[in-house]
C-alpha positions as CSV (number, residue, x, y, z in Angstrom):
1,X,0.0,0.0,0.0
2,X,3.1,2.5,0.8
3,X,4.3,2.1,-3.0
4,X,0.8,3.0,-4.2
5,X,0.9,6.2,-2.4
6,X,3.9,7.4,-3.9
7,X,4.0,10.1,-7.1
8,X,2.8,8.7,-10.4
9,X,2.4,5.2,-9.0
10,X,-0.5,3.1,-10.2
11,X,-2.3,0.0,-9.8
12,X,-1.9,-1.0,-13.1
13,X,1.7,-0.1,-13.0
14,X,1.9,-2.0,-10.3
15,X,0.3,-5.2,-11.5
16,X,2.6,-4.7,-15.1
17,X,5.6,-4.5,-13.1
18,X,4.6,-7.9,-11.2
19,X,4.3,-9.5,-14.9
20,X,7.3,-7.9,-16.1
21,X,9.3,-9.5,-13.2
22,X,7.9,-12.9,-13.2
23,X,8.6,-12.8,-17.4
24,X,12.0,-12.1,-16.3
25,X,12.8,-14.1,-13.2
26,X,10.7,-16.8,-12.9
27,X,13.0,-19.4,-16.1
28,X,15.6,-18.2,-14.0
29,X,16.3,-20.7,-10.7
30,X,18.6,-18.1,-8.9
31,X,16.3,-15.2,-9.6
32,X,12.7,-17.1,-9.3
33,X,13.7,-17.1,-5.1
34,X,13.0,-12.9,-5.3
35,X,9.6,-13.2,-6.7
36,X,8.5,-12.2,-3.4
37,X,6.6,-9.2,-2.3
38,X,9.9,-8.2,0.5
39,X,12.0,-8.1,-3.1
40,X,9.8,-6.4,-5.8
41,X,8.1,-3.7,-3.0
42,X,11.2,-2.7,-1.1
43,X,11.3,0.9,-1.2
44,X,15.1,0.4,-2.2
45,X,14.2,-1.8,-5.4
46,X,10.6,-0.8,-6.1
47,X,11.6,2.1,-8.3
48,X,13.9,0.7,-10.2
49,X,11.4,-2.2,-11.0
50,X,8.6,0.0,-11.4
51,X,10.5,2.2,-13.9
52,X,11.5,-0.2,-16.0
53,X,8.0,-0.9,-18.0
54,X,7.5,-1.8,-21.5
55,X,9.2,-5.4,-23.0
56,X,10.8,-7.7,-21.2
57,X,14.5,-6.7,-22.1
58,X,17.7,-8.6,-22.1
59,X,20.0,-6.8,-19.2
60,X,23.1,-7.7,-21.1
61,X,22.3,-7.5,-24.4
62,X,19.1,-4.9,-24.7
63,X,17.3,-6.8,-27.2
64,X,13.6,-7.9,-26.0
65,X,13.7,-11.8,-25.7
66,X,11.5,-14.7,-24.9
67,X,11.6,-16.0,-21.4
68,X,12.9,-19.7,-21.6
69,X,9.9,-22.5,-21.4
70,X,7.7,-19.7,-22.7
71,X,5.7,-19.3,-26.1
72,X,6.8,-16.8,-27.8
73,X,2.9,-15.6,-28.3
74,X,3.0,-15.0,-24.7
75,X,1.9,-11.4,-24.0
76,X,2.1,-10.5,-19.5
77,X,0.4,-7.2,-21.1
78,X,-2.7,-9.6,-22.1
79,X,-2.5,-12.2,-19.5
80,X,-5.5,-12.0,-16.5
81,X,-4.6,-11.8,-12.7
82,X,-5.3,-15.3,-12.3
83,X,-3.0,-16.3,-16.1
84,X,-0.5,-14.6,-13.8
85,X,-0.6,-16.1,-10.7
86,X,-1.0,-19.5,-12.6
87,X,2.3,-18.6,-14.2
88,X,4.3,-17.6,-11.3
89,X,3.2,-20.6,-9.5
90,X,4.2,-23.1,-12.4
């Protein structure tokens, strides 16, 4: 509740950046352990996930990439709450 009372932080900001992070992490085994809400809403990290919308990107390269293990139609813009929390949990 703190991050959404913070300047030009929204719900569905909020909710993108959750996809964008589990798009990112989640193939990932060392990563996949910080898809937790003491990671993604620290007040120390928080910004620098929130900031970071648009495509999932490559950190190394900065080319937009498909997450291993996922079709590439898959689309976290289009996917429902409950497509998303079905996805983090697989």
């Amino acid at each position: 509740m703190a991050r959404l009372q913070e300047v030009d932080v929204t719900e569905e900001g909020v909710i993108e950046m959750v996809k964008r992070q589990c798009l990112r992490w989640k193939p990932d085994p060392k990563m996949r352990e910080f898809l937790r809400p003491e990671t993604l809403f620290a007040k120390s990290k928080f910004d620098g996930y929130y900031a970071a919308r648009g495509e999932a990107v490559d950190p190394v390269s900065g080319s937009t990439f498909t997450p291993v293990g996922q079709p590439v139609q898959q689309d976290w813009k289009k996917m429902t709450e409950k497509e998303m929390v079905d996805f983090a949990q697989s």
